[in-house]
C-alpha positions in Angstrom: 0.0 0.0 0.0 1.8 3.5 -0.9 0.4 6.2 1.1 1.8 9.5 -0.7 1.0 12.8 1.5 0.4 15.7 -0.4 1.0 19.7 0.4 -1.1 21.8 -1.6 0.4 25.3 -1.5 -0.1 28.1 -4.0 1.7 31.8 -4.2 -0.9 34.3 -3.8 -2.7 34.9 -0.1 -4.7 38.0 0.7 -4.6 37.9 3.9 -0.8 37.4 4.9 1.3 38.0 1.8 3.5 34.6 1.3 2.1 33.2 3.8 3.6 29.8 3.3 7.5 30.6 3.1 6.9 33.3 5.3 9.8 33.3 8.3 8.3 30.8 10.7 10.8 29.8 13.5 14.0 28.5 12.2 12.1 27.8 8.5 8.5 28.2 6.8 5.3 26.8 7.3 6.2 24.8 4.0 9.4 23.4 4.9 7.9 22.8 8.8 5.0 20.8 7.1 7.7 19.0 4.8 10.0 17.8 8.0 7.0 16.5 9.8 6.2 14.4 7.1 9.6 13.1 6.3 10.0 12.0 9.8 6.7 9.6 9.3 8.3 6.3 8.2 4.2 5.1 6.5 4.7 7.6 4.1 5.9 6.4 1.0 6.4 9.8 -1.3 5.7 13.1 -0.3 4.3 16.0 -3.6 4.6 19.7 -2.7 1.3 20.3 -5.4 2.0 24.2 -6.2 2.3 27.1 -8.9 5.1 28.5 -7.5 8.6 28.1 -8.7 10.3 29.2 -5.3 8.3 26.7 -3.3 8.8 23.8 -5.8 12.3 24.6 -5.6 12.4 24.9 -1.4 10.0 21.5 -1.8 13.1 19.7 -4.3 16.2 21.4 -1.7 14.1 19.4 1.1 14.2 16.2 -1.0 10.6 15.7 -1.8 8.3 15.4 -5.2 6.7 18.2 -6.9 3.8 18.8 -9.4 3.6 22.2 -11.0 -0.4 22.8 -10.8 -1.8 25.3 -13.6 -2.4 28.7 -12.7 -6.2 28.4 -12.9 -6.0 25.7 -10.0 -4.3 28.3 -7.7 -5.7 31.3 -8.0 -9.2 30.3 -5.9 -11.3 32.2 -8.8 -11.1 29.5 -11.9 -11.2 26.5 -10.4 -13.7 25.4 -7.5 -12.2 23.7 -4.6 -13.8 20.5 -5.7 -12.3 21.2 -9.1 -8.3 21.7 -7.6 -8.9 18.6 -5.5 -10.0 16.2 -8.2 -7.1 17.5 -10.2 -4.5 16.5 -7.6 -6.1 13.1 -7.2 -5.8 12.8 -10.9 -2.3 13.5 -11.4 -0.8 11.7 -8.8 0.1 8.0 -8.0 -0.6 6.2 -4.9 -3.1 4.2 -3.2 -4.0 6.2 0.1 -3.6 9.8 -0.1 -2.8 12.4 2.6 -4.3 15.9 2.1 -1.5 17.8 4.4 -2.1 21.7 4.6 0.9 23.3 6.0 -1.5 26.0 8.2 -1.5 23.6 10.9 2.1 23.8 11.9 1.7 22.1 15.6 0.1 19.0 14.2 3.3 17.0 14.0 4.8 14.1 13.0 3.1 12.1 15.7 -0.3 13.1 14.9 -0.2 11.7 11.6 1.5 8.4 12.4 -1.6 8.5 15.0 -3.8 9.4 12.1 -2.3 6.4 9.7 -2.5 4.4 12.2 -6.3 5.1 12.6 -7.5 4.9 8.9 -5.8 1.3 9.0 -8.3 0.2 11.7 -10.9 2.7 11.5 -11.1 2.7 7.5 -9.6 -0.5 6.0 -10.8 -2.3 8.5 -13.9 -0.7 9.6 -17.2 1.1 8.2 -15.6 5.0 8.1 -14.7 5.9 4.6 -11.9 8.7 5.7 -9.7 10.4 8.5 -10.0 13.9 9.4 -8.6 16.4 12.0 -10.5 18.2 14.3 -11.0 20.0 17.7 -13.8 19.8 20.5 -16.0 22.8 20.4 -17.7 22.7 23.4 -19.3 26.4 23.9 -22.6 28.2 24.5 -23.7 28.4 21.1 -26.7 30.7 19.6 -28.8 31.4 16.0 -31.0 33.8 15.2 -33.6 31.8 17.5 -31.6 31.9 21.0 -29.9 28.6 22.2 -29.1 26.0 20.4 -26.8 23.2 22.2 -28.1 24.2 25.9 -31.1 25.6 27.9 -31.2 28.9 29.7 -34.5 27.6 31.9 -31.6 24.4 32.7 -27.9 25.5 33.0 -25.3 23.3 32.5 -21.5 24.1 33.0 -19.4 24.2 30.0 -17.9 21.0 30.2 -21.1 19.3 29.9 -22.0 20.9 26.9 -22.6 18.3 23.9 -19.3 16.8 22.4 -19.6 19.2 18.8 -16.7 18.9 16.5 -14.8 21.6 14.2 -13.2 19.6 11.3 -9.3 21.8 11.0 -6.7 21.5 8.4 -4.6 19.2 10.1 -4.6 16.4 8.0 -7.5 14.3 5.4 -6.7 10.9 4.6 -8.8 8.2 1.8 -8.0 6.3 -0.8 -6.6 8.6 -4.0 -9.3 7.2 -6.1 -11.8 8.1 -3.7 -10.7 11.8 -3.0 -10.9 12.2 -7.0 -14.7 10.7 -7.5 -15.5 13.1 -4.7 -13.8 15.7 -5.5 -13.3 16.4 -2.1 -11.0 15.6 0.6 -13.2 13.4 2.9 -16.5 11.3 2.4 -19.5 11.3 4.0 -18.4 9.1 6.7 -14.9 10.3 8.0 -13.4 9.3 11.0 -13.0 12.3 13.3 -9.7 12.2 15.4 -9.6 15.2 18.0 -6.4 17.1 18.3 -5.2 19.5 21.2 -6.2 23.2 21.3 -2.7 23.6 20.3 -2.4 21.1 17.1 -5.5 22.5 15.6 -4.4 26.3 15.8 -4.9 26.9 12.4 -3.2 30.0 10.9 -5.8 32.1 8.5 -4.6 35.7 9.6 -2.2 37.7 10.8 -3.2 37.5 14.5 -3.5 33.5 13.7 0.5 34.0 12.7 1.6 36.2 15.6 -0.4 33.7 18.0 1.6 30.6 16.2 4.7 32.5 16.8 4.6 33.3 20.4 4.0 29.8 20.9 6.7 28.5 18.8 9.0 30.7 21.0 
C-alpha cells in the first residue's frame, strides 16, 4: 500500500502575503509541514502540489516530489475547490492519499503516524470511509432563535455541553481514487480524530501568525 501525502500550497494569499514561506521559526510553514512528514516512516512519497517556482524549488532542496499545478487551479477564482482537488487526485500516483495543509504547523509528526494508524483500523478495516482532524467545540452556542446546544431555563456548565466537532486543516486521509470521484477531501463518513487546542491552531490571519509565533518561542 503506498500512502503519498500531499502539500497543496499556491503563491498568492490576501490575507498574509506569502504566507507559506513566510519566516516561521528557524524555517516556513512549507518546509515545517515537509520535515514533519519526512519524519513519518508510513509515508511512502511526499508531492509539494504548487504554482510556485520558489516553493517547488524549497519542496526539491528538502528532497521531496513536486507537481507544477496550472495557474487556474491556484488562484481560488477558476477553479472550484472540488475542481483543484479532483485535479490533484488525478495527477498523482498512490493508493492512500494524505491531504497535508501546512497552516496547521503544531500538528506534528506524531499526529499523523496517529492518524495512519487510525484509517488502518478505522477505514480498511472498519465502516468509516476517511480520517480527518478536528478540535472539541464545546461552547454556548446561539442562532438567530436563541440557544441552540443548551437551555437557559436548565444551566449546564461548559464542560457538559454536547461533544460538537470543528473539522481543521490538520490532516484528510482516503484512498486517492476516492478523494478524485469526490472531489473532495473526505466522504460522507470520516473518521473524526480530535487534536489539542494547540495542534488545531490553524493559521488564517495575521493574529493566527503572531499567536503561532509566540507559541513557537
Amino acid at each position: 500500500m503506498k500512502i503519498t501525502a500531499v502539500i497543496p500550497v499556491r503563491a498568492g494569499s490576501r490575507r498574509i502575503p506569502d504566507k507559506n514561506i513566510k519566516p516561521f521559526g528557524d524555517s516556513n510553514l512549507l518546509i515545517r509541514k515537509i520535515r514533519q512528514l519526512k519524519a513519518v516512516s508510513e509515508i511512502s512519497e511526499i508531492i509539494v502540489s504548487s504554482d510556485s517556482d520558489q516553493m517547488l524549488d524549497m519542496a526539491l532542496n528538502e528532497g521531496v516530489s513536486v507537481q507544477k499545478r496550472p495557474i487556474e487551479y491556484c488562484d481560488e477564482k477558476s477553479k472550484t475547490f472540488n475542481e483543484v482537488v479532483e485535479h490533484i487526485a488525478s495527477s498523482i500516483s498512490g493508493d492512500i492519499m494524505i491531504w497535508a495543509p501546512v497552516v496547521c504547523p503544531f500538528t506534528d509528526t506524531r499526529e499523523f503516524a496517529n492518524a495512519i494508524s487510525e484509517y488502518k483500523l478505522n477505514v480498511e478495516g472498519g465502516n468509516y470511509d476517511s480520517v480527518v482532524s478536528c478540535k472539541l467545540f464545546k461552547e454556548y452556542l446561539f442562532d438567530e432563535n436563541g440557544p441552540c446546544n443548551f437551555s437557559i431555563e436548565h444551566h449546564v456548565k461548559s464542560q457538559d455541553l454536547p461533544d460538537w466537532k470543528v473539522i481543521v486543516n490538520g490532516f484528510f486521509i482516503a484512498r486517492r481514487e476516492n478523494m478524485k470521484n469526490w472531489k473532495f477531501v473526505y466522504g460522507k463518513k470520516p473518521f473524526l480524530i480530535p487534536l489539542t487546542k494547540q495542534q488545531a491552531l490553524d493559521i488564517d490571519d495575521a493574529d493566527d501568525f503572531k499567536v503561532c509565533e509566540a507559541l513557537l518561542k
